[in-house]
C-alpha positions in Angstrom: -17.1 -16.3 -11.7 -17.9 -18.8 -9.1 -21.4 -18.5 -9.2 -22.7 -20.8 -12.1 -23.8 -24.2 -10.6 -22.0 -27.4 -11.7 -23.5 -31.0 -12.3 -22.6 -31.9 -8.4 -23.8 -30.0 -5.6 -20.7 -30.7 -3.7 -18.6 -28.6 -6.7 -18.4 -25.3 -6.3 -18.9 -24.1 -9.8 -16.7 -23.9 -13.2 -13.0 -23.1 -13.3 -12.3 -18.9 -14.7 -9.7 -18.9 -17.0 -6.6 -18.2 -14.9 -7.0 -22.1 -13.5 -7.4 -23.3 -17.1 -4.0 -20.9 -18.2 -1.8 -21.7 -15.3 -1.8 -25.3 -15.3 -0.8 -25.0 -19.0 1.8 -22.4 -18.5 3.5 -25.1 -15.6 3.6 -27.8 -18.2 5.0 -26.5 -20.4 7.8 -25.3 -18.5 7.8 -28.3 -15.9 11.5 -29.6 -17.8 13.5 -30.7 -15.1 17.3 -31.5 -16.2 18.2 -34.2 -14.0 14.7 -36.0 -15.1 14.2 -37.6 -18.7 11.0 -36.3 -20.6 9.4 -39.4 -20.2 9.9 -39.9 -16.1 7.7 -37.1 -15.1 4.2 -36.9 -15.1 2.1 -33.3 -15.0 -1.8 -33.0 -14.5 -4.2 -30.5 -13.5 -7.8 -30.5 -12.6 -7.1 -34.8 -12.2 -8.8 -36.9 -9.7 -6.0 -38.2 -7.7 -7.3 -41.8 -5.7 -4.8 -42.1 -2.4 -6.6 -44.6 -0.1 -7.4 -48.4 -1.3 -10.0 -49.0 1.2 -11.5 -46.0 0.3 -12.3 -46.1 -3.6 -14.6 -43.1 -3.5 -12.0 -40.9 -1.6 -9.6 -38.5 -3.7 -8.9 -35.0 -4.4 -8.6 -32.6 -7.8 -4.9 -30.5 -7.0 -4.9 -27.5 -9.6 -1.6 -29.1 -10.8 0.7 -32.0 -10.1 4.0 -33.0 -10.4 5.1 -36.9 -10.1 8.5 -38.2 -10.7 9.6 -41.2 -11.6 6.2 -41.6 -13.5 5.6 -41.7 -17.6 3.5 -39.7 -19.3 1.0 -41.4 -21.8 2.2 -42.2 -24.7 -0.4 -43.3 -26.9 -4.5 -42.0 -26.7 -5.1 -45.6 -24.8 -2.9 -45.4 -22.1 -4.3 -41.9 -20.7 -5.1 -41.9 -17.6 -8.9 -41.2 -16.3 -7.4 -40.7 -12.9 -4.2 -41.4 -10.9 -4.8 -43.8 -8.3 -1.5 -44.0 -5.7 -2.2 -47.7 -5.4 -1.9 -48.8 -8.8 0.8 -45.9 -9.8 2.9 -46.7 -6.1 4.3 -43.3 -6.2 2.7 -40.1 -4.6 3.2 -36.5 -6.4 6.2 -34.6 -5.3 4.8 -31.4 -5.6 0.7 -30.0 -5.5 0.5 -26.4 -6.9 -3.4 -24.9 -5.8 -4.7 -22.0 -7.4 -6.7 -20.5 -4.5 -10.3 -19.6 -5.1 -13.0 -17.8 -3.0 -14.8 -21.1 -2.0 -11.4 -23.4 -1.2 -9.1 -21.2 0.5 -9.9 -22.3 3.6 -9.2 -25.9 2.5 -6.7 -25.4 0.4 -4.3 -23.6 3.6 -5.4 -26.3 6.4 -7.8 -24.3 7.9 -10.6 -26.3 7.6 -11.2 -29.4 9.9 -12.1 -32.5 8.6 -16.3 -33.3 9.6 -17.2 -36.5 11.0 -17.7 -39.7 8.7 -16.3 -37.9 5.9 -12.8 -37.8 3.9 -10.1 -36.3 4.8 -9.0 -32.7 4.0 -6.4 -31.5 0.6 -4.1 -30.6 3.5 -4.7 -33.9 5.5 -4.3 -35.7 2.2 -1.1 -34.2 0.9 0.7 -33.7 4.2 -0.4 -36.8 6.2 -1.3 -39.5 3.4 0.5 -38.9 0.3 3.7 -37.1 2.3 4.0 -34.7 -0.6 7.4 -32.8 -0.1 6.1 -30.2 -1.8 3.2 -27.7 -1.1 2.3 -24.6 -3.0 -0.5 -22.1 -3.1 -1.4 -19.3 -5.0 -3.6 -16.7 -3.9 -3.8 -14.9 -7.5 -6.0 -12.1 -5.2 -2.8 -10.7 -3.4 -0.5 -12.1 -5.7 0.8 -14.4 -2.6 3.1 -17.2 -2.8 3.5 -19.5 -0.1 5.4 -22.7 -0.2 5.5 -25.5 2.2 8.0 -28.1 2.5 7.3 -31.5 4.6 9.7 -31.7 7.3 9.5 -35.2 9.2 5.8 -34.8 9.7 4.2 -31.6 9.1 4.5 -29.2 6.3 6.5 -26.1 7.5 6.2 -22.7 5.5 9.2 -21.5 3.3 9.9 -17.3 4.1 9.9 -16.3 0.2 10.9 -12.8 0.4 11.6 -12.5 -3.2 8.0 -14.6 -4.4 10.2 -17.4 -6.0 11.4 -20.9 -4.9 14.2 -23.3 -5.7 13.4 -26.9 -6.0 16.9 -28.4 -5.4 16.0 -32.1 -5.6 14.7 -31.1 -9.4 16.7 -28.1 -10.7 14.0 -26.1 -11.4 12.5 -23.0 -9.9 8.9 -21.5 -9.3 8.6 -18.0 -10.3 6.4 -15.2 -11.8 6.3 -13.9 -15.1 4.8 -10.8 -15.9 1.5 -11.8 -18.4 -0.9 -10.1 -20.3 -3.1 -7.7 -18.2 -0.5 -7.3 -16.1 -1.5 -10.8 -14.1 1.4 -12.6 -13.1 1.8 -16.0 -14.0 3.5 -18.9 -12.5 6.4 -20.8 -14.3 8.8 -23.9 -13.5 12.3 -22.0 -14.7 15.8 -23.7 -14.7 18.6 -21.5 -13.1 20.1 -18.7 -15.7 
């Protein structure tokens, strides 16, 4: 799947179609009560601009959650990007969808190289102070969830493969799909 080259040799290759189904499937359940329709904004596969100085600098999450922020509402007000400095609020949650080539990246293993940007992890944990961090290793069928406390994200124990967001009413769990792949949903407590 991750073999076919793209346009830049710095991507690793097209998405399969579990990273073009999930981010779908999370819209259109991301409806958190205590939030009006039109003060949340959802993307996937988005470029997301966090440093002023450094115009060239951003990262694609898998999927994003921002509150606080509108939706487009008409075809010329769509964003081509979401650049922190002009939006003034970061995302309060990052979902990744692992993949063979950014797992490493993706869980902070990775260091950042000399004279180059900073790492998804750096990014989201350092920069943006994203409150929320999830990845899904689709593999394994592994959830893990990290929460910034003061500084650094620290892992959530999810013995049951589900999480409550508390500040937004909503929880992240699986549903049982087609093919027996399980796919993720935002859920509101039954």
């Amino acid at each position: 799947m991750y073999d076919l080259p793209s346009e830049d040799p710095e991507e690793p290759g097209l998405p399969d179609e579990f990273h073009l189904i999930q981010p779908r499937l999370l819209d259109e359940t991301c409806r958190p009560p205590n939030y009006a329709p039109d003060a949340i904004f959802t993307a996937s596969d988005l470029n997301l601009y966090y440093d002023s100085r450094h115009t060239l600098w951003y990262k694609r999450p898998d999927w994003f959650l921002v509150l606080g922020v509108a939706r487009a509402q008409q075809q010329e007000e769509m964003r081509l990007s979401y650049l922190i400095w002009q939006e003034g609020v970061p995302p309060f949650l990052v979902i990744e969808l692992l993949s063979p080539g950014t797992e490493s990246e993706d869980l902070g293993k990775s260091l950042r190289e000399v004279n180059q940007p900073p790492t998804k992890w750096q990014v989201y944990e350092q920069i943006l102070r994203v409150p929320y961090y999830v990845v899904f290793d689709r593999y394994v069928n592994q959830l893990q969830v990290f929460q910034l406390v003061a500084t650094r994200y620290q892992e959530i124990a999810l013995p049951e493969q589900r999480f409550w967001f508390e500040e937004i009413e909503l929880g992240l769990g699986g549903m049982a799909g087609a093919l027996s792949e399980c796919r993720w949903a935002m859920v509101a407590l039954v």
